[in-house]
C-alpha positions in Angstrom: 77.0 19.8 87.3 75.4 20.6 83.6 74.4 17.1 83.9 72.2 17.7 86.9 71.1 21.1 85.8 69.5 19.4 82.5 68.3 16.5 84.1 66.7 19.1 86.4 65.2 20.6 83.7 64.0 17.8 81.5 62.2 16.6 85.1 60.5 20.2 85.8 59.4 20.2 82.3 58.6 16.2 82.1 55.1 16.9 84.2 53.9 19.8 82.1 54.8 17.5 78.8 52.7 14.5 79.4 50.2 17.2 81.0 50.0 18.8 77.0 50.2 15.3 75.7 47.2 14.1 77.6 45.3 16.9 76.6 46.3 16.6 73.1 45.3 12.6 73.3 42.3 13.4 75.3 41.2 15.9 72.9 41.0 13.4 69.8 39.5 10.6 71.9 36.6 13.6 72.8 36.3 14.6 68.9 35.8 10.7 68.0 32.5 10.5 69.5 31.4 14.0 69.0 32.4 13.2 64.9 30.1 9.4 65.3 27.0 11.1 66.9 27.0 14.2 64.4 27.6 11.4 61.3 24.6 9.1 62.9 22.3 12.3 63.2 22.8 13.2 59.7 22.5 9.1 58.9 19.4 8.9 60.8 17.9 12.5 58.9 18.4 10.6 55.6 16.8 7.5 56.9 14.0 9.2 58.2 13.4 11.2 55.4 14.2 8.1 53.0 11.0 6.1 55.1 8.6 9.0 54.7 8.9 9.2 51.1 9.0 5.5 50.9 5.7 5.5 53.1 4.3 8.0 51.4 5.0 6.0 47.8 3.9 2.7 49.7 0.2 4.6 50.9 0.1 6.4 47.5 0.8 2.6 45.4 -2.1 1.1 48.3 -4.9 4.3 47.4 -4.6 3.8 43.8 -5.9 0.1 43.5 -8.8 1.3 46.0 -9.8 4.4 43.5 -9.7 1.4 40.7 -12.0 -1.1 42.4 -14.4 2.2 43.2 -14.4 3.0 40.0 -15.2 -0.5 38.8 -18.2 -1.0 41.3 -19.2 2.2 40.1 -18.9 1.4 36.5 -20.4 -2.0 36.7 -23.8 -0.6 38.7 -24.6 2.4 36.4 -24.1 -0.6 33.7 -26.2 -2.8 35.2 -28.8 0.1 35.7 -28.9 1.0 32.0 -29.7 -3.0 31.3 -32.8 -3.0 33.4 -36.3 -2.2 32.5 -38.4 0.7 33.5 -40.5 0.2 36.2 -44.0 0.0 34.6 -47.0 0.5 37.3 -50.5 -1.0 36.7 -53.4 0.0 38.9 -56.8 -1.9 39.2 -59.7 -1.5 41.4 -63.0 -3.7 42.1 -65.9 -1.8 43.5 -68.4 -4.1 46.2 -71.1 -3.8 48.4 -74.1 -0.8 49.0 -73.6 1.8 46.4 -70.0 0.4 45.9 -68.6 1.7 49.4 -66.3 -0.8 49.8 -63.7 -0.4 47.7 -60.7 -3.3 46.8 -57.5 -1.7 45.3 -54.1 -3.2 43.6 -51.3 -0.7 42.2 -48.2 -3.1 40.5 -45.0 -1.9 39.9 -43.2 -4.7 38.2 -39.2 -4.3 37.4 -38.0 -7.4 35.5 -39.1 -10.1 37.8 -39.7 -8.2 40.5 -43.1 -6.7 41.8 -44.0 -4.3 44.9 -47.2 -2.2 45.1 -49.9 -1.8 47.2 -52.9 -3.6 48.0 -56.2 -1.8 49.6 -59.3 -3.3 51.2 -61.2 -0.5 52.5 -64.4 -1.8 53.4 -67.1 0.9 54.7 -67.1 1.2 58.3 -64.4 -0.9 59.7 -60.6 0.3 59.8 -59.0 -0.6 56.0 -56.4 -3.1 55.9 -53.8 -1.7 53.3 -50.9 -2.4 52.6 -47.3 -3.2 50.8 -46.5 -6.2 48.5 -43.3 -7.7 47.4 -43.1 -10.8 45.0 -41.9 -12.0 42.3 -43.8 -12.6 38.9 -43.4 -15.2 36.2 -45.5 -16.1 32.9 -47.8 -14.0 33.9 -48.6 -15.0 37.5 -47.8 -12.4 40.8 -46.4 -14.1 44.4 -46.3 -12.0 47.0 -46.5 -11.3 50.6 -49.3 -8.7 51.6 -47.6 -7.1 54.7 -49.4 -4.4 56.6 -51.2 -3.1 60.0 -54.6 -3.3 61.6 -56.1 -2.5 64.8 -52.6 -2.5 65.8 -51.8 -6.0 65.0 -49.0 -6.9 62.3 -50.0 -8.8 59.5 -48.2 -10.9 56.5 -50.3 -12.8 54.2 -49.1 -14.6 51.1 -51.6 -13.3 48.4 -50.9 -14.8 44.3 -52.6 -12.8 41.4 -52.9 -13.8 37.8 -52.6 -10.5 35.2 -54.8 -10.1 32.3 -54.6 -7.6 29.6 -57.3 -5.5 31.6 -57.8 -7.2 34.4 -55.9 -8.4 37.8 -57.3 -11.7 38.8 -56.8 -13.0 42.6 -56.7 -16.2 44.3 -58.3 -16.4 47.6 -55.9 -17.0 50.1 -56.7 -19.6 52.4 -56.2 -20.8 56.5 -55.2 -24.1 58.0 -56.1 -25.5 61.2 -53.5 -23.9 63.0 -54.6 -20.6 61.6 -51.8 -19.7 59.5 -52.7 -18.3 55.9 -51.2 -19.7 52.5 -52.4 -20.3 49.0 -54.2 -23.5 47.9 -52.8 -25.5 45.0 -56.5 -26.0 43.9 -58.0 -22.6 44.4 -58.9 -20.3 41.2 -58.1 -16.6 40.5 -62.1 -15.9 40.7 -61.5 -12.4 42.6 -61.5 -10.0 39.1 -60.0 -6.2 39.7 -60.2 -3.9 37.0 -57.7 -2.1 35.4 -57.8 1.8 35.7 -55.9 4.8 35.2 -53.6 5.0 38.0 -54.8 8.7 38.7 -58.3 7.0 40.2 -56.0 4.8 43.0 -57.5 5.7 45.9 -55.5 7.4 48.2 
């Protein structure tokens, strides 16, 4: 009869252990993955924080090659400014016509090998043709294009000067039959400006 009576027993209590035991198991197997996602939050934190300052070192390497090269360009130019020459500007005029009305104008400005300026015919009573020139000079003799607008046509003309010590001597440019303008081989610099004080430059 004890025999029953324990057997009894151990059976009444047998649900309510396994009941606490699968709890107990159930509460590891729950802690597990709570443990893995809190250790691959804190993992993925350092990562993340690891990549920014590894970015932030990457961009920070990348910039400083760029301020380099900058300051190289930089350094270069204001050297390569120094080396040049001054601009020097030359002016020279030629007076023609009634009482000198008309009125023929060159102002140079010559950089090394390069040349721009201005070039003026203002003949009395029609509309003045003036404008810019760019060239080149060499031993002493000016190629440029004359480029400029009158009675509201565009106009680029190839125009050659010789330079004197006080004078500015021009070849007459020339047309071909298809009545585009160039500079003969054979023609002579026969058109003589002056050279004045660039304050008298007309205006």
């Amino acid at each position: 009869m004890q025999d029953i009576n324990l057997k009894l027993q151990k059976f009444a209590a047998g649900p309510n252990v396994c009941a606490n035991t699968y709890f107990s198991i159930m509460k590891h197997f729950l802690l597990i993955p709570a443990i893995l996602m809190f250790t691959s939050c804190n993992a993925g934190e350092e990562n993340h924080s690891k990549d920014t300052e590894t970015n932030t070192e990457v961009t920070e390497a990348v910039a400083e090659p760029k301020d380099t090269l900058a300051d190289a360009i930089f350094e270069e130019a204001a050297k390569e400014e120094k080396t040049m020459p001054a601009p020097d500007t030359l002016c020279y005029v030629l007076t023609e016509g009634d009482e000198n009305r008309n009125i023929n104008a060159v102002r140079i400005i010559q950089q090394g090998d390069k040349v721009t300026g201005i070039l003026k015919y203002l003949t009395f009573g029609e509309p003045p043709a003036q404008g810019d020139l760019n060239g080149t000079i060499k031993d002493g003799i000016i190629t440029a294009d004359w480029t400029f607008i009158k009675d509201k046509q565009f106009y680029k003309i190839p125009v050659s000067f010789k330079m004197t010590k006080n004078a500015l001597l021009q070849k007459p440019t020339a047309v071909s039959k298809d009545g585009q303008p160039y500079i003969p081989e054979d023609g002579e610099y026969s058109y003589k400006f002056n050279r004045v004080s660039c304050e008298y430059f007309p205006e």
